[in-house]
C-alpha positions as CSV (number, residue, x, y, z in Angstrom):
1,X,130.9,117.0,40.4
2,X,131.3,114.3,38.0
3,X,132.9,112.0,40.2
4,X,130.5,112.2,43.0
5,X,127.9,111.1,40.0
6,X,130.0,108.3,38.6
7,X,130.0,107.2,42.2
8,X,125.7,107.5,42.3
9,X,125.8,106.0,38.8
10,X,128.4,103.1,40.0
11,X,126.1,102.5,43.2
12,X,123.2,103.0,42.2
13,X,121.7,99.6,43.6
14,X,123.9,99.6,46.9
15,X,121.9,103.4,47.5
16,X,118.6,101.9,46.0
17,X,118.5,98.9,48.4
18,X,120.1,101.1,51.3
19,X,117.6,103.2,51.0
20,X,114.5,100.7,50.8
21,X,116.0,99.2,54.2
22,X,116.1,102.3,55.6
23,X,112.4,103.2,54.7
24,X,111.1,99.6,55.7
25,X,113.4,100.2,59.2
26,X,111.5,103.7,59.3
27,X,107.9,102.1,58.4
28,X,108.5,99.3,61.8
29,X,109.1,102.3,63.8
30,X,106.5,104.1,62.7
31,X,104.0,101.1,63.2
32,X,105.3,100.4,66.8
33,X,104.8,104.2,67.4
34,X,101.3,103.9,66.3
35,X,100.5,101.0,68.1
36,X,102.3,102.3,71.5
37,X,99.9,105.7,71.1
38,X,97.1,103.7,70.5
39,X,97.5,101.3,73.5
40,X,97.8,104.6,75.5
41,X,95.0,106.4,73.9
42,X,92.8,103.4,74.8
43,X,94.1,103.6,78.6
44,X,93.6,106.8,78.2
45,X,89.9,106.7,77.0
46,X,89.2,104.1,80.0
47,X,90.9,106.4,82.4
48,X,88.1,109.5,81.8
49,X,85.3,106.9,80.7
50,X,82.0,108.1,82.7
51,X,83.8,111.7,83.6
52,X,82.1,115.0,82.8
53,X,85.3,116.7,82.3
54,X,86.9,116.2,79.4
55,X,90.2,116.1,80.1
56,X,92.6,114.0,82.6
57,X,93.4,117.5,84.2
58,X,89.7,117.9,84.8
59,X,88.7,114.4,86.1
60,X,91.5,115.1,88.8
61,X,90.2,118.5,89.5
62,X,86.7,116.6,90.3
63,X,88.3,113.8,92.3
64,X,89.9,116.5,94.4
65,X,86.9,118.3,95.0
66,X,85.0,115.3,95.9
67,X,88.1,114.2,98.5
68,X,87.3,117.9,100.0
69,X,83.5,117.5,100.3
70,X,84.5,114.3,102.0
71,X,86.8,115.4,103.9
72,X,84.6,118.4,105.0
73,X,81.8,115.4,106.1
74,X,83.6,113.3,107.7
75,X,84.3,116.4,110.1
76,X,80.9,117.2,110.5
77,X,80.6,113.5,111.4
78,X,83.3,113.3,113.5
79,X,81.8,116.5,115.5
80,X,78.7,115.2,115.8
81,X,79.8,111.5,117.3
82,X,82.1,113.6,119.7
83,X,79.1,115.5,121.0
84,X,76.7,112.4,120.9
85,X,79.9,110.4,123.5
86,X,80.0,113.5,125.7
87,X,75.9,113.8,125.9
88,X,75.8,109.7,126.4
89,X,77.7,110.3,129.6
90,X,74.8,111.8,131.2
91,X,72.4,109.0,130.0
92,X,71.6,106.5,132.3
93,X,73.7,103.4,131.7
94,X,74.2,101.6,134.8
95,X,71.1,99.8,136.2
96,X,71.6,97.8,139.6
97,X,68.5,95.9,140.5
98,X,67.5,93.9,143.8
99,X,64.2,92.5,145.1
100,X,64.1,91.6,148.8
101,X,61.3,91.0,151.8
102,X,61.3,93.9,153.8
103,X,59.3,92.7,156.8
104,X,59.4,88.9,157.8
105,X,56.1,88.7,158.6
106,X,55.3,89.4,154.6
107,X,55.6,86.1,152.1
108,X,57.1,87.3,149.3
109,X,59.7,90.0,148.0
110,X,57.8,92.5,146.9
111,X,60.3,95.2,148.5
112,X,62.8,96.4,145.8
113,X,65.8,98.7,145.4
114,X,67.3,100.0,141.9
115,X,70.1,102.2,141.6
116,X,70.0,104.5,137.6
117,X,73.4,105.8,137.4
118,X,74.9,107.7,134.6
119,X,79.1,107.0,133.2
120,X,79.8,109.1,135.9
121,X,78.1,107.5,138.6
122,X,75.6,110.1,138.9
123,X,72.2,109.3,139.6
124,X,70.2,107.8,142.0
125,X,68.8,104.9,144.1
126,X,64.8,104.5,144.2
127,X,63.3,102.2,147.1
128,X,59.7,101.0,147.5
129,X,59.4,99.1,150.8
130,X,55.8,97.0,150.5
131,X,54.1,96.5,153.9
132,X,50.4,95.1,154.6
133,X,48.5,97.9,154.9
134,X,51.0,101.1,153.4
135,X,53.9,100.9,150.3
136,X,56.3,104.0,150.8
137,X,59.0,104.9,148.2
138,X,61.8,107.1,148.1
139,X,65.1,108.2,146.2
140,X,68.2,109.0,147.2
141,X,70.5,111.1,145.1
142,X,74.0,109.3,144.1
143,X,76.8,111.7,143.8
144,X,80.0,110.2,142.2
145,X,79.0,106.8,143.4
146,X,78.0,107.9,146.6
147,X,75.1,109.5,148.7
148,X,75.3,112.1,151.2
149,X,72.2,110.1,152.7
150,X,72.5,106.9,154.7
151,X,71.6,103.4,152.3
152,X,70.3,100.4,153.6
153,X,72.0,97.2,152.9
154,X,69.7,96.8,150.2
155,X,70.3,99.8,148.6
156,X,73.7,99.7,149.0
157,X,73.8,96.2,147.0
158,X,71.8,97.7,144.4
159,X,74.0,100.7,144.0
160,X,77.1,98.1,143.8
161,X,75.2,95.9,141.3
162,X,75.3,99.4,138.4
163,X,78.7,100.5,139.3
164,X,80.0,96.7,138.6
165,X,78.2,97.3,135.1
166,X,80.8,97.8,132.1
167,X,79.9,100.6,130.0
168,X,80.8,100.4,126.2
């Protein structure tokens, strides 16, 4: 025992000054270890700044119920454009127009043709012929792009003009 104090006693300054480095070694870590937590505690704060939840755990929980809702909407959305396209089919979206002089005895084209047809060509050709003393019109039903009736040249230029039509 007495040796292992006359090496202390003998040492004394080495152990003093070994020890001080060590501390000051120990007081730099300690200071970069505080300055690391505090640079993540900052992130941290700005991470769940304007949350409700109070924790990162719980801000996700909230971001992953909000995806859901989302999610959930854009379904309904998606639904609801799907049955919009397949009622828009039915809509009329082709218009073929033509004005002609049905008689040439008259002086103007007053006599017209239109063909209303839908995406699917469905629809029909209305034709007012205008005479001097009488106007008749009529409609023919268009099937698929085609009537079961006979068309006049007029109406058949008319129904040609809608089917040419690009539909968006």
């Amino acid at each position: 025992m007495e040796l292992i104090f006359n090496i202390f006693t003998d040492y004394i300054t080495e152990i003093v000054i070994a020890m001080s480095l060590l501390n000051i070694i120990l007081l730099l870590l300690y200071i970069t270890s505080r300055v690391k937590i505090s640079s993540i505690t900052s992130k941290y704060d700005r991470l769940v700044e304007g949350s409700t939840a109070h924790s990162l755990e719980g801000m996700l929980f909230e971001h992953i119920d909000d995806i859901r809702d989302t999610k959930g909407q854009i379904s309904e959305i998606k639904k609801y454009c799907e049955n919009l396209d397949d009622r828009l089919q039915f809509c009329l979206q082709r218009i073929g127009f033509i004005r002609y002089n049905a008689f040439n005895d008259m002086g103007s084209d007053l006599s017209f043709s239109v063909a209303l047809l839908d995406d699917r060509l469905n629809g029909f050709v209305i034709t007012s012929i205008y005479g001097r003393n009488e106007s008749k019109t009529y409609a023919k039903p268009i099937v698929k792009g085609d009537s079961n009736y006979p068309l006049s040249v007029e109406e058949i230029q008319a129904l040609d003009r809608a089917k040419k039509q690009s539909v968006s």
